[in-house]
C-alpha positions in Angstrom: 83.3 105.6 136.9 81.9 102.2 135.5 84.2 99.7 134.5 82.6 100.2 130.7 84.0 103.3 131.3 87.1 102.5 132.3 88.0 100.0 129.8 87.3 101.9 126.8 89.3 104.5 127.6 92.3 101.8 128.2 91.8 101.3 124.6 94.7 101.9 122.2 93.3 103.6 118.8 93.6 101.3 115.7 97.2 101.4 114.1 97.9 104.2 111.0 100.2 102.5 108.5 101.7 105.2 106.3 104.2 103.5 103.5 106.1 100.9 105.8 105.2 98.7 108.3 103.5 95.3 109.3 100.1 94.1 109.0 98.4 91.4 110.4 95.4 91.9 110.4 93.8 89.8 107.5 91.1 92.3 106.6 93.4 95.1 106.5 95.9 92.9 104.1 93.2 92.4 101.7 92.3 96.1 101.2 95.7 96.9 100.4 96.2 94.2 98.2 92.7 94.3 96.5 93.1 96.8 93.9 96.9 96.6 93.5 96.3 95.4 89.8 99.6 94.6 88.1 103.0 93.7 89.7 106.1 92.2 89.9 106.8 89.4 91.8 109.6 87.8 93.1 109.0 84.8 95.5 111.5 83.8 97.9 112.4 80.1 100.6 115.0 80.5 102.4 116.6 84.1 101.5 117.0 82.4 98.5 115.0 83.6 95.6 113.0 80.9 93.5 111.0 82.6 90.9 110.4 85.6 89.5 107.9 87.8 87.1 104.9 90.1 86.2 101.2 89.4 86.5 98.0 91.2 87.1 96.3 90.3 90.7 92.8 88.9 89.7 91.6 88.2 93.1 92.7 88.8 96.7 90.2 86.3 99.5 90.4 84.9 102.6 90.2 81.5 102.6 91.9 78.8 104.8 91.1 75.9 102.6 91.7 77.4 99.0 95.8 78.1 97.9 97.5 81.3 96.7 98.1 80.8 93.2 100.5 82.4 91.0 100.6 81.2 86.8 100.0 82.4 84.3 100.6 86.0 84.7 97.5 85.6 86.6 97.7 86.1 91.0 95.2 84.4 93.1 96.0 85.8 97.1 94.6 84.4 100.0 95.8 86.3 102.6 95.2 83.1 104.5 98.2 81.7 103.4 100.5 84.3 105.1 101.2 85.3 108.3 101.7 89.2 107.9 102.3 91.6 105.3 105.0 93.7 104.9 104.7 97.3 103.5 108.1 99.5 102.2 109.5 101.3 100.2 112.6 100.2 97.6 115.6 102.2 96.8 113.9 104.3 94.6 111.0 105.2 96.9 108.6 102.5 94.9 106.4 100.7 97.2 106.2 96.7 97.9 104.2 94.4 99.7 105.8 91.5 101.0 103.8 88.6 102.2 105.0 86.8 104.6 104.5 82.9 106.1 107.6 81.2 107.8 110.1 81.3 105.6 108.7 82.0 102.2 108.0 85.8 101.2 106.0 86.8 98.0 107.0 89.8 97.2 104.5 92.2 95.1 105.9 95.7 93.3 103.0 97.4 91.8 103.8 98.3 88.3 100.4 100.5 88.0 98.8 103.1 90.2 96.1 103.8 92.0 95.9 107.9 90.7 96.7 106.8 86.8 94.0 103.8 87.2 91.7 106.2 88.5 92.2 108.4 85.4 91.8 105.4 83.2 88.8 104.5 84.3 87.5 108.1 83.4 88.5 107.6 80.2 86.9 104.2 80.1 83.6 105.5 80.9 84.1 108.3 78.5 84.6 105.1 75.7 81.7 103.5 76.9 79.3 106.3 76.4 80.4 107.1 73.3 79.9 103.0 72.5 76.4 103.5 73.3 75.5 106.6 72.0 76.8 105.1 68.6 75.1 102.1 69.0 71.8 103.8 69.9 72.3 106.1 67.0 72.9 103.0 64.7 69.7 101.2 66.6 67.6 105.1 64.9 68.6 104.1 62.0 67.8 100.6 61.3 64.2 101.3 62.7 63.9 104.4 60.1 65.5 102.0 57.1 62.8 99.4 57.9 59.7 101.7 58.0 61.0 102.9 54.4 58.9 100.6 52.0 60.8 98.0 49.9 61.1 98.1 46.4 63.0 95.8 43.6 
């Protein structure tokens, strides 16, 4: 047996996360957070809480010399600026993300869902056709009005 062998059987399979646990792994973080969409927050120092609200997450990177922002309503994540993520469940079986560095947790509680968003965004497209079939349709008939002559 070769050592390539050997080692790669040594290997432990990637983690499975299913509704709680801890991730550290920054690329992992910012799939989960990517397309939470809107939440509520509450940001804690100390145990003790400091602010608290609703906004829509606008952009999740990875970037150790840009910040986290939160105002607005409007959430900028860098999972850069955390050590580990959180993942659980409240009392009432909703999920939450808490991100994590030193002493300071963001906490995130999704106030929209992935299925429902999904739906929506059938229904968007269903709009948008519609939008453009009218459109086009209205495009017909302003080329037929002017190839009727004009007249006073």
């Amino acid at each position: 047996m070769s050592h390539d062998q050997h080692s790669s059987s040594e290997r432990s399979p990637a983690p499975c996360i299913v509704d709680t646990g801890t991730i550290i792994n920054k690329q992992d973080m910012h799939r989960l957070l990517t397309d939470i969409g809107r939440v509520r927050y509450v940001h804690t120092q100390d145990g003790v809480m400091a602010t608290a609200g609703e906004g829509c997450v606008l952009e999740v990177f990875a970037d150790p010399s840009r910040a986290t922002l939160v105002a607005n309503h409007a959430m900028y994540l860098n999972v850069q600026s955390f050590d580990y993520l959180e993942l659980g469940l409240t009392e009432d079986d909703q999920p939450y993300f808490d991100l994590v560095q030193d002493s300071r947790t963001l906490r995130l509680i999704p106030l929209t869902n992935p299925l429902m968003a999904e739906h929506s965004q059938e229904l968007n497209a269903a709009a948008l056709e519609a939008v453009v079939a009218e459109v086009l349709a209205a495009g017909w008939d302003v080329q037929i009005d002017d190839e009727e002559p004009f007249s006073l």
